[in-house]
MDAnalysis code that builds the backbone (N, CA, C; Angstrom):
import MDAnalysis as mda
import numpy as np

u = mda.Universe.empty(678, n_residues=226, atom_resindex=np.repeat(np.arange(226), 3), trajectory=True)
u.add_TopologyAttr("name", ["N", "CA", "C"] * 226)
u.add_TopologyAttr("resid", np.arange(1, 227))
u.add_TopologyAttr("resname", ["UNK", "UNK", "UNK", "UNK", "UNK", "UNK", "UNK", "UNK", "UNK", "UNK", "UNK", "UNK", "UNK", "UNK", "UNK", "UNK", "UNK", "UNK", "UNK", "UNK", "UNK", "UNK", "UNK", "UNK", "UNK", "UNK", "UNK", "UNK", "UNK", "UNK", "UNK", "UNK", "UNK", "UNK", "UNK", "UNK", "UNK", "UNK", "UNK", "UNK", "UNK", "UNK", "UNK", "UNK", "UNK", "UNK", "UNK", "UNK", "UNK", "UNK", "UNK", "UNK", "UNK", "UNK", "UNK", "UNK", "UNK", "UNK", "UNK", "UNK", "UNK", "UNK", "UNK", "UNK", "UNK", "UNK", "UNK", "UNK", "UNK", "UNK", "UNK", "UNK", "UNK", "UNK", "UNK", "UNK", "UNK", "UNK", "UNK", "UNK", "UNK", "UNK", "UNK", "UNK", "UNK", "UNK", "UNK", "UNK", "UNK", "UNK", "UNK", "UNK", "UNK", "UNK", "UNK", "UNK", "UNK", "UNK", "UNK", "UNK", "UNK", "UNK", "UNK", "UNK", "UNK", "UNK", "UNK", "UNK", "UNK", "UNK", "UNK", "UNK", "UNK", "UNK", "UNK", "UNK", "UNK", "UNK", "UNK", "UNK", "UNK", "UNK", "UNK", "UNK", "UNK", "UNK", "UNK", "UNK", "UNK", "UNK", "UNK", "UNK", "UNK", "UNK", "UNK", "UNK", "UNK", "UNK", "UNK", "UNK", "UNK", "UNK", "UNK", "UNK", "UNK", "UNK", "UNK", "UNK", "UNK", "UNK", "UNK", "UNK", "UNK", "UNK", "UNK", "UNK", "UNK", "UNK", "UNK", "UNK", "UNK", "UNK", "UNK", "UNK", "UNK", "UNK", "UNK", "UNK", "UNK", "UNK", "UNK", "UNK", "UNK", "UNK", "UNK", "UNK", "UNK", "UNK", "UNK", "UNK", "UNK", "UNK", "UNK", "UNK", "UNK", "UNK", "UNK", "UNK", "UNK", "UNK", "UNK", "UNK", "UNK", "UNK", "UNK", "UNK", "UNK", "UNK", "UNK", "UNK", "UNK", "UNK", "UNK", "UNK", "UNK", "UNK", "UNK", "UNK", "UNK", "UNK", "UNK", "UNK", "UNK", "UNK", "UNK", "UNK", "UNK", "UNK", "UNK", "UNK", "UNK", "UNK", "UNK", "UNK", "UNK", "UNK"])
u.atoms.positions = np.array([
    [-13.820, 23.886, -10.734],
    [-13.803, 23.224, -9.435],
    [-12.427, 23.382, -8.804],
    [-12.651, 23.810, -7.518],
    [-11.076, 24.002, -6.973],
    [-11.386, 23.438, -5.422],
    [-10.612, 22.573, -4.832],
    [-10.373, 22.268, -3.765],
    [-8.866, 22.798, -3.165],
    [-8.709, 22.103, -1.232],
    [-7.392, 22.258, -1.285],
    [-7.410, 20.828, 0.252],
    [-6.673, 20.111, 0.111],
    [-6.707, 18.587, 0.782],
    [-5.183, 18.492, 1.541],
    [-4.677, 17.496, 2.250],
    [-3.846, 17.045, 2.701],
    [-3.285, 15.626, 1.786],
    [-2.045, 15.264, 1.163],
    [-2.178, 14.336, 0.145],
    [-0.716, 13.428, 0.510],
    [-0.689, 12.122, -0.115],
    [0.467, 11.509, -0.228],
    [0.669, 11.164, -1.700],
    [1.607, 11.296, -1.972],
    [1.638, 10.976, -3.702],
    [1.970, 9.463, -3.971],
    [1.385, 8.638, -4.192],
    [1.033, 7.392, -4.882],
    [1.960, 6.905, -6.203],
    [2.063, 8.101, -7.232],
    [2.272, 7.576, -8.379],
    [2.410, 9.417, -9.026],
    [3.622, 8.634, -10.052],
    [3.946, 10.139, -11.262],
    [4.527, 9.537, -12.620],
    [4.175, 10.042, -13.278],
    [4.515, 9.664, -14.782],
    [4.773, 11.024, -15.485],
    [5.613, 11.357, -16.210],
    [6.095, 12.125, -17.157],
    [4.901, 12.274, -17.882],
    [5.103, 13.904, -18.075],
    [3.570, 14.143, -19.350],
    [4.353, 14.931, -20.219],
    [5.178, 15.632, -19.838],
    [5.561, 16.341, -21.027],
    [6.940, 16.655, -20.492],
    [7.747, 17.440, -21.716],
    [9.259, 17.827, -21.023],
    [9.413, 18.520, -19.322],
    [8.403, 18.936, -19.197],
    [8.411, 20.194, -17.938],
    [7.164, 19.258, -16.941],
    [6.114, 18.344, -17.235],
    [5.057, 18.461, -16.095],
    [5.030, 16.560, -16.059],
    [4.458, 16.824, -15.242],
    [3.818, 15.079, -14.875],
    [2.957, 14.947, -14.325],
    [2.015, 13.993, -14.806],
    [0.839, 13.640, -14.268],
    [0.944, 12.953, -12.698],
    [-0.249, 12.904, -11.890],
    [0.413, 12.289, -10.152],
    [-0.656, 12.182, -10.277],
    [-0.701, 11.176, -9.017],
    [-1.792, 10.673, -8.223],
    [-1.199, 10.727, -6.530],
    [-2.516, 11.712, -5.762],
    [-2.302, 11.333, -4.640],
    [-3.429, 11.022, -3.716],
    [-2.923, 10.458, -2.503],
    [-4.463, 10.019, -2.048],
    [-4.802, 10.807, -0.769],
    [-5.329, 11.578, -0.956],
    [-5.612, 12.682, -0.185],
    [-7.018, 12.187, 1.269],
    [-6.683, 12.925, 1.823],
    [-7.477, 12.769, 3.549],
    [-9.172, 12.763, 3.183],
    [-9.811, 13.952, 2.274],
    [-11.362, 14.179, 1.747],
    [-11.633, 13.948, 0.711],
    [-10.451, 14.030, -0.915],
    [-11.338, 12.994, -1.983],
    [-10.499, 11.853, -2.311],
    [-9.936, 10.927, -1.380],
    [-9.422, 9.667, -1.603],
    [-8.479, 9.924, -2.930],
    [-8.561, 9.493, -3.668],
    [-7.327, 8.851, -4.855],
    [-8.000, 10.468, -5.628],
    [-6.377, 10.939, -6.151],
    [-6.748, 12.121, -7.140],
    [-5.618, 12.410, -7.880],
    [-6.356, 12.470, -9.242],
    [-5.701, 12.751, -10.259],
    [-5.351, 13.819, -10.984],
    [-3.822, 14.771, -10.965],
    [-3.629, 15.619, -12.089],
    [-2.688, 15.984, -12.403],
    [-2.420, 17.400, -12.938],
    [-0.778, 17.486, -13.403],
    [-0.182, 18.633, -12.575],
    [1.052, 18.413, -12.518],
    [2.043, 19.091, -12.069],
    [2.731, 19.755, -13.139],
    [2.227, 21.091, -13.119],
    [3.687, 21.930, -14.152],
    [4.651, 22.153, -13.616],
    [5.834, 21.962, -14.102],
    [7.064, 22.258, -14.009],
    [7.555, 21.752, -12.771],
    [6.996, 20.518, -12.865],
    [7.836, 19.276, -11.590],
    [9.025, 19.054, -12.244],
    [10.011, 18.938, -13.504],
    [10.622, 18.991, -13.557],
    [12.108, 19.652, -13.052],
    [11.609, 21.421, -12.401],
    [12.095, 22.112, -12.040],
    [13.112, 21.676, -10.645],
    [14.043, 22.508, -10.659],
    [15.140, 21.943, -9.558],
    [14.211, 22.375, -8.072],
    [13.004, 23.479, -8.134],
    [12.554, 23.432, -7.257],
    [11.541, 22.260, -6.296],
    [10.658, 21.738, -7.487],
    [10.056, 20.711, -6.892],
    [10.206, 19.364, -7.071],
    [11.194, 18.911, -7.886],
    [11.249, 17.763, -8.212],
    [12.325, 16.858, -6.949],
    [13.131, 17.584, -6.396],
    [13.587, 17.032, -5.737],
    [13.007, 16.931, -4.413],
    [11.891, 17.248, -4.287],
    [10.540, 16.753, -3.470],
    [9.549, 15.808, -3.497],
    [9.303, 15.831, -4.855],
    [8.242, 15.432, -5.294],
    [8.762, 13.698, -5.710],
    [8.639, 13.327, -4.580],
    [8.985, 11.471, -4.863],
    [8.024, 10.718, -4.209],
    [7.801, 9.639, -4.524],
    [6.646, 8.776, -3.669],
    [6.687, 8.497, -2.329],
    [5.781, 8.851, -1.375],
    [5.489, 8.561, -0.432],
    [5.555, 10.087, 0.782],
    [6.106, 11.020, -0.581],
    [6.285, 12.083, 0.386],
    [4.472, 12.614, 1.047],
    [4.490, 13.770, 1.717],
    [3.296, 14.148, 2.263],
    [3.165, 15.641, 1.945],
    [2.178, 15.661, 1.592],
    [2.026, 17.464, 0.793],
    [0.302, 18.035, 1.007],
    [0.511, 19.193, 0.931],
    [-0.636, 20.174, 0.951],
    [-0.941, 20.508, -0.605],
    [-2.296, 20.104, -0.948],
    [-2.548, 19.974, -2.197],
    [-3.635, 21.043, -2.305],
    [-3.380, 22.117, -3.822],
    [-4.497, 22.690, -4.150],
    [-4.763, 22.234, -5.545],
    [-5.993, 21.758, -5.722],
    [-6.521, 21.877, -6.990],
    [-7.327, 22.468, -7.667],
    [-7.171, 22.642, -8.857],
    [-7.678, 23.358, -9.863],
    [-8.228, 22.491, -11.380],
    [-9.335, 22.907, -11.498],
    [-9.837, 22.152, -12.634],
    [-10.800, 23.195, -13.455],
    [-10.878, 23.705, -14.432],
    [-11.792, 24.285, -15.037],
    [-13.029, 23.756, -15.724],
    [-12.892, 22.290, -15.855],
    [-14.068, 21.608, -16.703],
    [-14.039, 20.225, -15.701],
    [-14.992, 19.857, -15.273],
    [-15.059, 18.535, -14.356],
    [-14.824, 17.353, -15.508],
    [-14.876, 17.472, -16.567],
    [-14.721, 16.394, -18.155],
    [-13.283, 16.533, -18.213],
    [-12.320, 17.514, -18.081],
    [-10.518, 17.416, -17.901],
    [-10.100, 17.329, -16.768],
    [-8.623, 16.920, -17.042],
    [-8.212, 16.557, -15.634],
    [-7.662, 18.107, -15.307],
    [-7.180, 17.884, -13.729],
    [-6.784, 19.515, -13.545],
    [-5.712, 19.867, -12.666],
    [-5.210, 20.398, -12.507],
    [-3.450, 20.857, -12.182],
    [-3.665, 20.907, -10.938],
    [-2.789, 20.561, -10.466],
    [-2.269, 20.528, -8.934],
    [-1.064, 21.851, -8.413],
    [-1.111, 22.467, -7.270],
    [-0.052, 23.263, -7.002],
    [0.208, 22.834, -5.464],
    [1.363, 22.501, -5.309],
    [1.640, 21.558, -4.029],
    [2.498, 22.026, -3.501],
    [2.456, 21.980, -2.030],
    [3.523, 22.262, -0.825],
    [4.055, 20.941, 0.123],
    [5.223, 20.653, -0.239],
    [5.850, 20.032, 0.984],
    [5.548, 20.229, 2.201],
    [5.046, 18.536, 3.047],
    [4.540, 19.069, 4.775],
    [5.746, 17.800, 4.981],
    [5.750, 16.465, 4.553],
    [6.763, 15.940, 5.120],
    [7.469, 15.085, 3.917],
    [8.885, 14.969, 4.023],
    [9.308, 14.345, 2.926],
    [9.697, 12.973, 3.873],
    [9.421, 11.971, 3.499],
    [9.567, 10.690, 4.302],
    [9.904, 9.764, 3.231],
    [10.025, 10.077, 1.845],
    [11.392, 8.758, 0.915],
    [12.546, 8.796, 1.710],
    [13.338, 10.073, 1.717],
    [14.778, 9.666, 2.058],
    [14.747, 9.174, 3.206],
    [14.181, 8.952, 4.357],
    [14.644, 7.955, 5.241],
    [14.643, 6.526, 5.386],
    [14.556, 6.464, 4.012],
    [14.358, 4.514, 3.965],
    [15.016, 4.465, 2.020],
    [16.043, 5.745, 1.802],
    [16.924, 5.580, 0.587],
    [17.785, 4.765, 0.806],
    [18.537, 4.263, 2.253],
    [19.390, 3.686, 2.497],
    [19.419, 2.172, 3.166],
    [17.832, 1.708, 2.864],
    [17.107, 0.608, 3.187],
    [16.585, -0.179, 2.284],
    [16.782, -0.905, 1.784],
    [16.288, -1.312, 0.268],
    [15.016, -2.204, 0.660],
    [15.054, -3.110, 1.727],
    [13.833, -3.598, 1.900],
    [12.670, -2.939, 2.376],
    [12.762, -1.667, 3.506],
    [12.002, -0.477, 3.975],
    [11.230, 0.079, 2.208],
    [12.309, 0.815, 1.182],
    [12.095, 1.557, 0.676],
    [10.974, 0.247, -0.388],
    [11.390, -0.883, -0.490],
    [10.414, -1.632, -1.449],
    [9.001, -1.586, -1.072],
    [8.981, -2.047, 0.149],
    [7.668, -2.070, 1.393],
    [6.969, -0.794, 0.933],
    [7.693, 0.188, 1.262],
    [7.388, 1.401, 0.814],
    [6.433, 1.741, -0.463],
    [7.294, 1.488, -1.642],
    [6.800, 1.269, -2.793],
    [5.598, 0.361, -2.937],
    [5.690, -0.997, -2.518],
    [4.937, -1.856, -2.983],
    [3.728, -1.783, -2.020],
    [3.457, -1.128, -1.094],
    [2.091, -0.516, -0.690],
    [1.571, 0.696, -1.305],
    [1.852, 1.805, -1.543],
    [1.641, 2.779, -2.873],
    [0.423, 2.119, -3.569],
    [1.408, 1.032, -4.268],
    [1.146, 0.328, -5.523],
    [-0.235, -0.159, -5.025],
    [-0.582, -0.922, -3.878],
    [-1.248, -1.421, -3.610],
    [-2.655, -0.529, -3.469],
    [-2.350, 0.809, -2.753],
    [-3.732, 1.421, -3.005],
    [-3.263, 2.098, -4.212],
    [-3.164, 2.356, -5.045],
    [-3.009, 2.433, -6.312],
    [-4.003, 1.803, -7.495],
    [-3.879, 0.393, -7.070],
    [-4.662, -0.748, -7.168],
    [-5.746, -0.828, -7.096],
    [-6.157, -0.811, -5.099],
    [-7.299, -1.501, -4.844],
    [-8.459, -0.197, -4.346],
    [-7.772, 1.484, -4.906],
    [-8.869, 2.361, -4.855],
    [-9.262, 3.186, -6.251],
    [-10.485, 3.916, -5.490],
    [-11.464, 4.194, -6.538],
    [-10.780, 5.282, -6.745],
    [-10.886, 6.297, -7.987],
    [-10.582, 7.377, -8.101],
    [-12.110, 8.456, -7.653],
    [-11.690, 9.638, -6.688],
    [-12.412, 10.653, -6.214],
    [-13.583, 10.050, -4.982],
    [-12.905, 8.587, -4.412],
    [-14.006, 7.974, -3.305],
    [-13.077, 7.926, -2.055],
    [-13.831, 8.956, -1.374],
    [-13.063, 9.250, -0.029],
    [-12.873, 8.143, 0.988],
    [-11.579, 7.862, 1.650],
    [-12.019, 7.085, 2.691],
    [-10.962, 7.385, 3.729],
    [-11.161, 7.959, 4.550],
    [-10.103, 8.556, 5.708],
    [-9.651, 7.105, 6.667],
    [-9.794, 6.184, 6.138],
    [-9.156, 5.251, 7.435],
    [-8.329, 4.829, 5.883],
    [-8.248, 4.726, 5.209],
    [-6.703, 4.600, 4.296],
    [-6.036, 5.309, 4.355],
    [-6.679, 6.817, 4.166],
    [-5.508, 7.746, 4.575],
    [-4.724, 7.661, 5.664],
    [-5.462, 7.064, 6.931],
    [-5.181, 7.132, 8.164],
    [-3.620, 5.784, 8.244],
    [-4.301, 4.918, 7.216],
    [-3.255, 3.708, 6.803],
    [-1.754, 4.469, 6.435],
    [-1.881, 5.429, 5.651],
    [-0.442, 6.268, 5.125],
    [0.288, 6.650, 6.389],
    [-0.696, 7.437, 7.182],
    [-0.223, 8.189, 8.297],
    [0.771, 6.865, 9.298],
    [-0.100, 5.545, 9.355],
    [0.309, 4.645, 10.368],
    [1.504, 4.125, 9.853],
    [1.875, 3.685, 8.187],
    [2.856, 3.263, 7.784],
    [4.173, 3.575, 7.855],
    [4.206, 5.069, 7.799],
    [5.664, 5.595, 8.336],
    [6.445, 5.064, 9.732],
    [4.985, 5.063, 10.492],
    [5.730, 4.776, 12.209],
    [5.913, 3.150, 12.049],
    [5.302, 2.147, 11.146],
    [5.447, 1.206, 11.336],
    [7.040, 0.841, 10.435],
    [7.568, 1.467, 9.872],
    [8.394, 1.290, 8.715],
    [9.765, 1.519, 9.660],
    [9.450, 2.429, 11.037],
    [10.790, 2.360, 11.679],
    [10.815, 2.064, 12.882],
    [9.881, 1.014, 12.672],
    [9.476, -0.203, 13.968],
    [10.529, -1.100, 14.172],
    [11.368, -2.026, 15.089],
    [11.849, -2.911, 15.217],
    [11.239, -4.460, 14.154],
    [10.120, -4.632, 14.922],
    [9.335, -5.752, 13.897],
    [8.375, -4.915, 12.810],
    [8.985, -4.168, 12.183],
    [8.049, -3.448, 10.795],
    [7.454, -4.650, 9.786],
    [8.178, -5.868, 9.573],
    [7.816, -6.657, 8.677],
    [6.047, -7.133, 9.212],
    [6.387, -7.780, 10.240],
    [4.582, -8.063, 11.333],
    [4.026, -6.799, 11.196],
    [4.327, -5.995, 11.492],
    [3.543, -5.111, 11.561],
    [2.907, -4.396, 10.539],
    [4.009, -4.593, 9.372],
    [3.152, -4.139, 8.243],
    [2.526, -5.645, 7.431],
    [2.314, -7.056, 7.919],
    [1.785, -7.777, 6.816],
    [0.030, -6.845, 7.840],
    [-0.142, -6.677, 9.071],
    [-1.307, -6.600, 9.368],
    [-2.148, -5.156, 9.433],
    [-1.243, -4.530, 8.393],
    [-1.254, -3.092, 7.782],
    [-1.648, -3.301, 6.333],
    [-1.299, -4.377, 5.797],
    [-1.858, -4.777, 4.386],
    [-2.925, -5.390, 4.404],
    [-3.422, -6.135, 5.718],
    [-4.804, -6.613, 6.181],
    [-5.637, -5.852, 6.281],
    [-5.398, -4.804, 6.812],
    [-6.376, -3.787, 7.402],
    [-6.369, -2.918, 5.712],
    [-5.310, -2.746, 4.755],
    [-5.667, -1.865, 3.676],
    [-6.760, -2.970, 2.714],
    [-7.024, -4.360, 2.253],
    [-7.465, -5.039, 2.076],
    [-9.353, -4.986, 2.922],
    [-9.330, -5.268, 4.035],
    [-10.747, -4.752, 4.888],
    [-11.248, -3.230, 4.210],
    [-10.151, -2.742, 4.304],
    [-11.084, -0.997, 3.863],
    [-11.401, -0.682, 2.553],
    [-10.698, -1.835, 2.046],
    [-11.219, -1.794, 0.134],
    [-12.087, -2.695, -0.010],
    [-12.843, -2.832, 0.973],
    [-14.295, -4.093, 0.812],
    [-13.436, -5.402, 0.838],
    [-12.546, -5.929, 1.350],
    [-11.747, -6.976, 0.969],
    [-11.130, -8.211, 1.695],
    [-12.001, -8.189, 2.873],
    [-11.759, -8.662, 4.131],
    [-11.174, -10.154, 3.709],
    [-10.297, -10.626, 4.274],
    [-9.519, -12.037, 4.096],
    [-10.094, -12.636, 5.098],
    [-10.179, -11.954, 6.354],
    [-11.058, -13.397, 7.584],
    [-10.568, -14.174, 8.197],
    [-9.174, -14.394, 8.122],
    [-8.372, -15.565, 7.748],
    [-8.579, -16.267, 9.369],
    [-9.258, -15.226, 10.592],
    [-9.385, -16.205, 11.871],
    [-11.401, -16.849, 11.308],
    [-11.588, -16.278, 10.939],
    [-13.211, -17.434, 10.515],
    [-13.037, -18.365, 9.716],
    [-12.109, -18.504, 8.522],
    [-12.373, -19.024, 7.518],
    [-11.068, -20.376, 7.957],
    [-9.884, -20.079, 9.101],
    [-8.889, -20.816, 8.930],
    [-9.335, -22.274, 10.523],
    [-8.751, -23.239, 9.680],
    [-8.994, -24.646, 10.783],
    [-7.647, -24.971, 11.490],
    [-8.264, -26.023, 12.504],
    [-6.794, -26.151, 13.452],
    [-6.093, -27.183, 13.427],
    [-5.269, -28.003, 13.616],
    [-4.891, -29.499, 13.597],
    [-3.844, -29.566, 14.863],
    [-3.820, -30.439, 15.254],
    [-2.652, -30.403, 16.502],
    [-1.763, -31.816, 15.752],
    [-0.586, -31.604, 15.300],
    [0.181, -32.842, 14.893],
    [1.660, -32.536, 15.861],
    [1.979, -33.809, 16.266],
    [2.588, -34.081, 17.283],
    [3.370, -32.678, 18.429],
    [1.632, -32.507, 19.146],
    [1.911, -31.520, 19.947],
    [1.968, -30.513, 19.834],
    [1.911, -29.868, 18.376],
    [2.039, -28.868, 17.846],
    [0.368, -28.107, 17.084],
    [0.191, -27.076, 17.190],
    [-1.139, -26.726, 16.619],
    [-0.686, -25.924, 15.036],
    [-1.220, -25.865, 14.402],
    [-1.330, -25.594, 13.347],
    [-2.319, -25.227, 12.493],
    [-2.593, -24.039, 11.868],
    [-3.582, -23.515, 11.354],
    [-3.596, -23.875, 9.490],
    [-4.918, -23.928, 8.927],
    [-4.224, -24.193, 7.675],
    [-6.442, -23.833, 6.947],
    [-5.906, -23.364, 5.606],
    [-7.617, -23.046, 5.057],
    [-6.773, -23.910, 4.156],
    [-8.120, -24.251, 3.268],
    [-8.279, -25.394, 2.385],
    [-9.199, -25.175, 0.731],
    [-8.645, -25.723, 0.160],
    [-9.909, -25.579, -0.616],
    [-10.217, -27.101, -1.489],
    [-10.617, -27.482, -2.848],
    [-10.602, -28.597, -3.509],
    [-9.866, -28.699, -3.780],
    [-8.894, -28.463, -4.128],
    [-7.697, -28.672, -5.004],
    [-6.885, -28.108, -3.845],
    [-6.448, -27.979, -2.791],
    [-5.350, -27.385, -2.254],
    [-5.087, -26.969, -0.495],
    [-4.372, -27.495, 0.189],
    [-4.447, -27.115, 1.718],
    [-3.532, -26.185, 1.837],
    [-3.602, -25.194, 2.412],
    [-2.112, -24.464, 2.649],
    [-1.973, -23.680, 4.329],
    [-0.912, -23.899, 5.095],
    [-1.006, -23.702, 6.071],
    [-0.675, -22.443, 6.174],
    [-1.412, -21.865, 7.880],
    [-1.166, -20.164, 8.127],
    [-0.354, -20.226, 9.228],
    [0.373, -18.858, 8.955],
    [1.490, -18.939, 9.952],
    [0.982, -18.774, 11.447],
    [1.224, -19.370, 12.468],
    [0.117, -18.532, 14.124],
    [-0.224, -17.616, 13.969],
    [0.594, -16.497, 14.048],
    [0.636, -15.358, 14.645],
    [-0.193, -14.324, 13.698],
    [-1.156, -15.145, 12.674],
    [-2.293, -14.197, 11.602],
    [-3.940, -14.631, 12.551],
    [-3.575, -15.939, 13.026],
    [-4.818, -15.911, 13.847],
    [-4.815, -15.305, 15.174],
    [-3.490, -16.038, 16.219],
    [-3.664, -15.836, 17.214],
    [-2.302, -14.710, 17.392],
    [-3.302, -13.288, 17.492],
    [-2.797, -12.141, 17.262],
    [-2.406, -11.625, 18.515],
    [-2.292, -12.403, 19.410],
    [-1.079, -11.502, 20.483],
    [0.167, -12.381, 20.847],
    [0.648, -13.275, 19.263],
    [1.505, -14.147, 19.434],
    [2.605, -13.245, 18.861],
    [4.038, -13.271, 19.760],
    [5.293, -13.083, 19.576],
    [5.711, -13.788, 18.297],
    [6.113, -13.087, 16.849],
    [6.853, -13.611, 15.764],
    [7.683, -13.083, 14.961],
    [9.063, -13.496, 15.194],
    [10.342, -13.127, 14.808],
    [11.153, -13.984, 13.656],
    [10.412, -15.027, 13.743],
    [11.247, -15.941, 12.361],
    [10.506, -15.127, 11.264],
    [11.651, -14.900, 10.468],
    [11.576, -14.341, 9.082],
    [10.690, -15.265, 7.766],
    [10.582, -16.582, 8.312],
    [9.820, -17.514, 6.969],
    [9.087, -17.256, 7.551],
    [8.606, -17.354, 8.249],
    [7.432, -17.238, 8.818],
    [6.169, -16.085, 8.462],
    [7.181, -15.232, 8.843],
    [6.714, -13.846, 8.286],
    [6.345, -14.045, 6.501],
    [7.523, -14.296, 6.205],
    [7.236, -14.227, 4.441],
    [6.105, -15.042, 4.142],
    [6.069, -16.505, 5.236],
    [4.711, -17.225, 4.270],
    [3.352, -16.334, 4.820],
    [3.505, -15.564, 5.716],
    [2.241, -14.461, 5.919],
    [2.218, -13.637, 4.640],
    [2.995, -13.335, 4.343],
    [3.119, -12.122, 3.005],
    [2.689, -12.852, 2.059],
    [3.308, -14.308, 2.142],
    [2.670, -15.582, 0.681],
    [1.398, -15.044, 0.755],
    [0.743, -15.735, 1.720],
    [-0.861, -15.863, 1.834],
    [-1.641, -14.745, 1.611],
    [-1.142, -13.545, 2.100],
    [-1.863, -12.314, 1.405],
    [-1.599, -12.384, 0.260],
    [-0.539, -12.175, -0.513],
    [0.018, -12.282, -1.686],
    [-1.342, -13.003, -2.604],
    [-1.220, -14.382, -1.952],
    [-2.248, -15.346, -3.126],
    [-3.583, -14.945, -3.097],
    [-3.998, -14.697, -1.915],
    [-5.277, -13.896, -1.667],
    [-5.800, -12.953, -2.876],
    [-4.956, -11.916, -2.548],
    [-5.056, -11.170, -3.456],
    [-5.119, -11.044, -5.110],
    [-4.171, -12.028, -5.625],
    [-4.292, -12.475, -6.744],
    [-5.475, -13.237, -7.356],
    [-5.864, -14.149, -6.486],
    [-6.712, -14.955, -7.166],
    [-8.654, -14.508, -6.936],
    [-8.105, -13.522, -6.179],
    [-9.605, -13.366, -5.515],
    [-9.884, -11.854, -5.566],
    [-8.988, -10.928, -6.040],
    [-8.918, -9.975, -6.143],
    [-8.475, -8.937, -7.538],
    [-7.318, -9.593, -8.005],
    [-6.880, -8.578, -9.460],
    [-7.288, -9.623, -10.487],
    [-6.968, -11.290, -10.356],
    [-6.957, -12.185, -11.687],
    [-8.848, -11.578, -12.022],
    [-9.939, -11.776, -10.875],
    [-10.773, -11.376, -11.720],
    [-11.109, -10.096, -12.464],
    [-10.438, -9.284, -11.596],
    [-10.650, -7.859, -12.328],
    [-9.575, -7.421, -13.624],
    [-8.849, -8.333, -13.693],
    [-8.059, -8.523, -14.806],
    [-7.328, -7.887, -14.766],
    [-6.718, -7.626, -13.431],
    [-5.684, -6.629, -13.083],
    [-3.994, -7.132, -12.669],
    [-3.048, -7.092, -12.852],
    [-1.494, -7.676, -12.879],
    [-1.354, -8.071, -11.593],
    [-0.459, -8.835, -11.078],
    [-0.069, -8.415, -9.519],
    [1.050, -7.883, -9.825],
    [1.291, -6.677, -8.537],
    [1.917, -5.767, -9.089],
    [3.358, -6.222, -8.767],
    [4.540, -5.833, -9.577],
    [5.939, -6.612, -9.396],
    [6.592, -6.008, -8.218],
    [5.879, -4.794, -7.556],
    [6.862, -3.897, -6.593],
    [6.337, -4.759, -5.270],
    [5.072, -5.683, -5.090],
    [5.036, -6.398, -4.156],
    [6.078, -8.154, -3.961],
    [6.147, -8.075, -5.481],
    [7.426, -9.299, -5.640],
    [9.017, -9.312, -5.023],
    [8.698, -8.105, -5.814],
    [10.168, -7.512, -5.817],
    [10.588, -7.484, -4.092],
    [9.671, -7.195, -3.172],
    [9.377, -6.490, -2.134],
    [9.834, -8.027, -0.998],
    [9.080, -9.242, -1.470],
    [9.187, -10.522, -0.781],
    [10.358, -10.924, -1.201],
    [11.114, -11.008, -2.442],
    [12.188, -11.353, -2.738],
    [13.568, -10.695, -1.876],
    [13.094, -9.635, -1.795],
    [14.323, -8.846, -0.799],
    [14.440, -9.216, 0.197],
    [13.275, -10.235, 1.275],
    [13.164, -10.677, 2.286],
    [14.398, -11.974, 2.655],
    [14.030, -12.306, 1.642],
    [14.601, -13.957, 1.515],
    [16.067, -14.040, 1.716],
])
């Protein structure tokens, strides 16, 4: 089986002295898995970092093994956020996220389309807003919809409105500007307790049952905020 796709690389792990295994999530078979020989080399390795964008051919001789990749640089987009530590986490800790929440070899071109949008949002003025509702929309396309304007209630306490979902054990309030989405928001807590609320979302309703970690590059990622 041999294809040839448009890809972003997700993830690499060392396989041997000379190759490494990758994952990228390509435009026609979504999440894909194989190896790179001689990524080690001074030629491709100093390419080959997460988040870059590449022209992927694959090769597989048995659909039961995995199968080698031979890749071309189309855009390298790490180093412009090497000198950004909160950009480059963001960075990372979405990866991670479809990493996570996709299938391996299940196509879906509006995630891909998510990769494509993330770069321009990453050297946005308000990138933080803009990417919690970039992690909304990657969440919806993995079957995963949060809802948070159906499911969230209103309260007006002294003059003030306030959004907040609930459950038995627990009230927790939402920041405006997740419901009422053509609201101006620049305070930074604000923002972060948006990132909370996806954050918990996700955990409790999403990886704790599938018995999956939350991943630390999205921790790591809110902590840099603060």
């Amino acid at each position: 089986m041999s294809w040839s796709d448009t890809g972003y690389l997700i993830s690499k792990t060392k396989y041997n002295e000379n190759s490494s295994i990758v994952e990228f999530y390509t435009k026609a078979h979504g999440k894909s898995t194989g190896i790179i020989f001689g990524s080690t080399s001074k030629k491709i390795k100093n390419y080959l970092q997460i988040g870059n964008k590449f022209f992927l051919n694959y090769i597989s001789k048995n659909d039961n093994k995995i199968g080698y990749f031979k890749v071309e640089i189309l855009k390298a987009f790490g180093p412009y956020f090497f000198e950004d530590k909160q950009r480059l986490l963001c960075l990372t800790s979405s990866l991670r996220l479809i990493k996570i929440l996709t299938v391996e070899a299940e196509s879906n071109e509006k995630i891909f389309n998510l990769l494509d949008a993330l770069f321009e949002i990453l050297i946005n003025d308000e990138w933080i807003k803009k990417y919690i509702f970039w992690e909304l929309d990657l969440l919806k396309y993995t079957g995963y919809d949060l809802n948070l304007e159906k499911i969230a209630k209103k309260e007006i306490t002294d003059d003030k409105k306030r959004y907040f979902v609930e459950s038995k054990t627990e009230k927790k309030y939402v920041p405006n500007f997740l419901i009422e989405l053509d609201l101006d928001e620049n305070n930074l807590n604000n923002l972060i307790s948006g990132l909370v609320i996806i954050g918990d979302y996700l955990d409790k309703s999403i990886l704790r049952p599938n018995n999956l970690i939350y991943p630390i590059d999205r921790t790591n990622f809110i902590n840099s905020l603060k």
